[in-house]
Structure formats: structure tokens, C-alpha cells
C-alpha positions in Angstrom: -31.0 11.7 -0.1 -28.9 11.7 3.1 -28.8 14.6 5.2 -26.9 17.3 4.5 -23.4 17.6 6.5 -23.0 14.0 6.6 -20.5 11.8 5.6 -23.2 9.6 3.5 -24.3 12.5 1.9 -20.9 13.4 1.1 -20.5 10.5 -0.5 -23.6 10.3 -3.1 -22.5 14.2 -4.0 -19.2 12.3 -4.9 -20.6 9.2 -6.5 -22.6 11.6 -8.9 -19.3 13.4 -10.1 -17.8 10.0 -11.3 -16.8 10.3 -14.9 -16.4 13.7 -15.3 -13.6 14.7 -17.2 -11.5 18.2 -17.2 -12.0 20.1 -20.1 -11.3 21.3 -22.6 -8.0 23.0 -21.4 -5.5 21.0 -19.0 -7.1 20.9 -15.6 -9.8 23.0 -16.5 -12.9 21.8 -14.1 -15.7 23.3 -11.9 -13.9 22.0 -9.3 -10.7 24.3 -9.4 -12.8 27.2 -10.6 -14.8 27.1 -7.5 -11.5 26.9 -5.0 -10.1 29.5 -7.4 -7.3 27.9 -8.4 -8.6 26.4 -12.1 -6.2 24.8 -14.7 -4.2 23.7 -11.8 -4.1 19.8 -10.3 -7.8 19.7 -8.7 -7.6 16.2 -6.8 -7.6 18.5 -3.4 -10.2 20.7 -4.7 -12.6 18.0 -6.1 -12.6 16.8 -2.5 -13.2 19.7 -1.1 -16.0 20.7 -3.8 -17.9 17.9 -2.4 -17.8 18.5 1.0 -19.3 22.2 0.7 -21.7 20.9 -1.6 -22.9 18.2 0.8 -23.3 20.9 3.7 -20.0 19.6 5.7 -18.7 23.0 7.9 -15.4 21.9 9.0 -12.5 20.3 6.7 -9.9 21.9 5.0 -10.9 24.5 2.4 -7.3 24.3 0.4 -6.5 23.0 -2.9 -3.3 21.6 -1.8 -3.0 17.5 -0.6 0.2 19.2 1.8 -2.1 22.1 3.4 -4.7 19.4 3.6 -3.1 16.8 4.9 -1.4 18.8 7.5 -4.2 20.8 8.8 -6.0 17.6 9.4 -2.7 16.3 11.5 -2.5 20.0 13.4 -6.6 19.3 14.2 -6.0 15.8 15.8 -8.3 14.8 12.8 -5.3 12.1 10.8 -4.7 8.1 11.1 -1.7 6.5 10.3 -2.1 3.8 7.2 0.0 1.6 9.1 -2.1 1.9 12.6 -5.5 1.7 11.2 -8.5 1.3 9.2 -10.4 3.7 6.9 -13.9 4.5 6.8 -16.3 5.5 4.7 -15.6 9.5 4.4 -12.2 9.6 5.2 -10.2 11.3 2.8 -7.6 9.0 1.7 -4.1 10.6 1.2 -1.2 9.4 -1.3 2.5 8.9 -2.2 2.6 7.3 -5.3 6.3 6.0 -5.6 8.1 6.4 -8.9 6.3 9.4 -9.5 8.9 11.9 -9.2 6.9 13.9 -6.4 8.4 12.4 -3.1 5.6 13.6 -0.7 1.7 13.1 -0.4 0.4 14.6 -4.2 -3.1 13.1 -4.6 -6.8 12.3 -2.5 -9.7 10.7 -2.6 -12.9 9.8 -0.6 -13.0 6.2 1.0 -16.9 5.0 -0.1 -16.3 1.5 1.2 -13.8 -0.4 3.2 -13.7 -4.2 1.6 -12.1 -5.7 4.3 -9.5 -7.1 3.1 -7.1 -4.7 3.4 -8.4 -2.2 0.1 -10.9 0.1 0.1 -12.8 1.9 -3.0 -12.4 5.2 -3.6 -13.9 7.8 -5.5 -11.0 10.3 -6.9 -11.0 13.3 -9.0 -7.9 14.0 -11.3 -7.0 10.2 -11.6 -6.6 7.9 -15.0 -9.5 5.8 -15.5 -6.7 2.8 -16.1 -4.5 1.2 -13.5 -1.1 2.6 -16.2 -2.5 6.0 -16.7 -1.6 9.1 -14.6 -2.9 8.4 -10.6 -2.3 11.6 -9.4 -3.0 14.0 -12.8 -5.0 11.8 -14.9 -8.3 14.2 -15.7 -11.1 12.1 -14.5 -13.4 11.2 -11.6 -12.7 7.7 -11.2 -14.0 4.9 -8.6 -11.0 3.0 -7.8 -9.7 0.1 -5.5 -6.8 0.9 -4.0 -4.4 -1.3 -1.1 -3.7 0.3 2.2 -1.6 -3.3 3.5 1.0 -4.1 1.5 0.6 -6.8 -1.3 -3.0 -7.0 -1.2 -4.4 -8.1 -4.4 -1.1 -7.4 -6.4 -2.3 -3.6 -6.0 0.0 -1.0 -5.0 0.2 0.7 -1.7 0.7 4.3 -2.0 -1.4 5.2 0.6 -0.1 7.2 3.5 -3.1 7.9 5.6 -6.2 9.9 5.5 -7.9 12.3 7.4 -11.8 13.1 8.5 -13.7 16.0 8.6 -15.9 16.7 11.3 -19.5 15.7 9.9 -22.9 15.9 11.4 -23.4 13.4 14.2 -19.7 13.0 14.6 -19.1 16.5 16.4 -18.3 15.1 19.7 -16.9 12.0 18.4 -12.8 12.9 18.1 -11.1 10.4 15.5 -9.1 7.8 17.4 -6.5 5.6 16.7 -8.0 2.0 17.2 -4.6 0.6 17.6 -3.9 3.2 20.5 -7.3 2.8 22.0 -7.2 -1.2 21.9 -3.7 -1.6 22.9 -3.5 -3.8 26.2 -2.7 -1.4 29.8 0.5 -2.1 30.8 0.2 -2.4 34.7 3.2 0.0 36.2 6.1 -1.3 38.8 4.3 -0.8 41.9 7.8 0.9 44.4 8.4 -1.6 47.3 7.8 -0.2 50.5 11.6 1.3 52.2 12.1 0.0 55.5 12.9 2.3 57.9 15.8 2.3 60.0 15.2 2.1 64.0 16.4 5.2 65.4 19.2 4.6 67.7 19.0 6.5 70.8 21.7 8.9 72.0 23.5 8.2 75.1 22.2 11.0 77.8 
């Protein structure tokens, strides 16, 4: 077992949740019981469920994706899907189009980045079929999802994800590699004003 607060142990508390289904009433769970909030959408609070179990301090105790999502932008702790890569233990953030929620609705936990532009992801509250529900389907599902566009045929819904601050990582601020690898762009140097001779006055 890893130890506790980190983001691998995160992960195997998550990994042992996968195929639970809500039940028996709509959105009934463990999960929303223990954020308070039961028989509501409990993507958010599976997440969160997790990271208290695995001993993580600091992330967002909310059962909202929008709280969530925002109080990891407000902490410095959020990367832009279209300026980076996830990790393992970032929580992945969505916008599934066509949905008729036109904002981020649904998370999950990145387990693995594949490299080639998806990642798997272990979700609570998804369908366990690529045509079912994504962001209110009842299940803890492992999933590949696409964070570049047309990877793999799959859809990109993914807006960006955020990281808690785990154990280990306390001094280590999440960073935008594209920021942080960009070249230096060397500044005009200001050519050097010649000065006027001072003209002497007539005595």
C-alpha cells in the first residue's frame, strides 16, 4: 500500500471503487452520503471521497465540478487542456458537448497518461459504455478519454484538471510546462542618447 496522502495511494483507493454502482435509488451512493449531498450527481463527491480516504489534506471538499474546478484555479493549483499534460492524480475536468449543460459537469482521476494524447481515468457517476450517460451514468468506470483533439476517434471534452496538494508535493507549486519551457525572449536593449555639447554663453 502506498503511503497515505499521496497521490499513488489516492489512486489504488480509487482503483478499488471501480464497478460500483449507485443504488438502489437514483444517485444513491456512499459517496454523496458522506459529502452530505446523497441522491444528487456524485462524480465531484466520488473524487473527493477518495482523497479523504487516502489521507490527502488539501483539495476541494465540494460536491460541485464548478466549486471544484474554480477553487483549484483561485489556488494556482489548474492546467489548461490546451497548454499541457496530465498526470497521474490530477483530477480531470469536463464539458461534454451536446449535453445540454454548457459548462464543466463531470470529473475523474487521471491513473495513467498513455502518451499519446489520452489518458485513463477512473470516474464515478459515468456509463460503463462509450453511448451511455458520461456525466450521470451510475457507475465507477475506468475509461480512456482524449485531451488533443481526434486522438483515437475519441472525443475531447476535456477542459482541464486540477491537483491537489499531496504528500511530497507541498513545496512543489503546479506549473504550466508550456509557460516554464517557453524560449526567453531577450528585451530591446535602449541605445545610448547622445548628448548635446553645451554651447557656451558669450560673457
Amino acid at each position: 500500500m502506498a503511503d497515505q496522502g499521496t497521490a499513488a495511494r489516492l489512486i489504488e483507493v480509487a482503483k478499488a471503487e471501480i464497478g460500483t454502482i449507485e443504488g438502489p435509488k437514483d444517485n444513491e451512493t456512499k459517496y454523496g452520503a458522506w459529502m452530505k449531498v446523497n441522491f444528487q450527481p456524485w462524480c465531484q463527491s466520488f473524487v473527493s471521497w477518495c482523497a479523504f480516504t487516502a489521507g490527502v489534506t488539501k483539495f476541494p471538499k465540494s460536491a460541485s465540478t464548478v466549486a471544484a474546478s474554480d477553487q483549484f484555479k483561485k489556488e494556482g493549483r489548474w492546467a489548461d487542456a490546451r497548454n499541457d499534460d496530465p498526470t497521474p492524480g490530477d483530477w480531470i475536468y469536463f464539458d461534454f458537448p451536446d449535453d445540454g449543460v454548457n459548462r464543466i459537469s463531470h470529473v475523474g482521476l487521471c491513473i495513467k497518461n498513455n502518451g499519446d494524447g489520452t489518458i485513463q481515468v477512473i470516474e464515478g457517476n459515468t456509463s460503463g459504455t462509450a453511448k451511455g450517460d458520461q456525466r450521470n451514468g451510475g457507475m465507477c468506470v475506468e475509461k480512456t478519454r482524449a485531451y488533443v483533439k481526434n486522438k483515437k476517434g475519441l472525443l475531447n471534452a476535456v477542459v482541464g484538471w486540477g491537483r491537489p496538494v499531496y504528500a511530497g508535493e507541498e513545496n512543489a507549486p503546479l506549473l504550466n510546462k508550456l509557460a516554464a519551457t517557453a524560449p526567453t525572449v531577450a528585451k530591446p536593449v535602449a541605445k545610448p542618447v547622445a548628448k548635446k555639447p553645451a554651447v557656451k554663453k558669450a560673457k
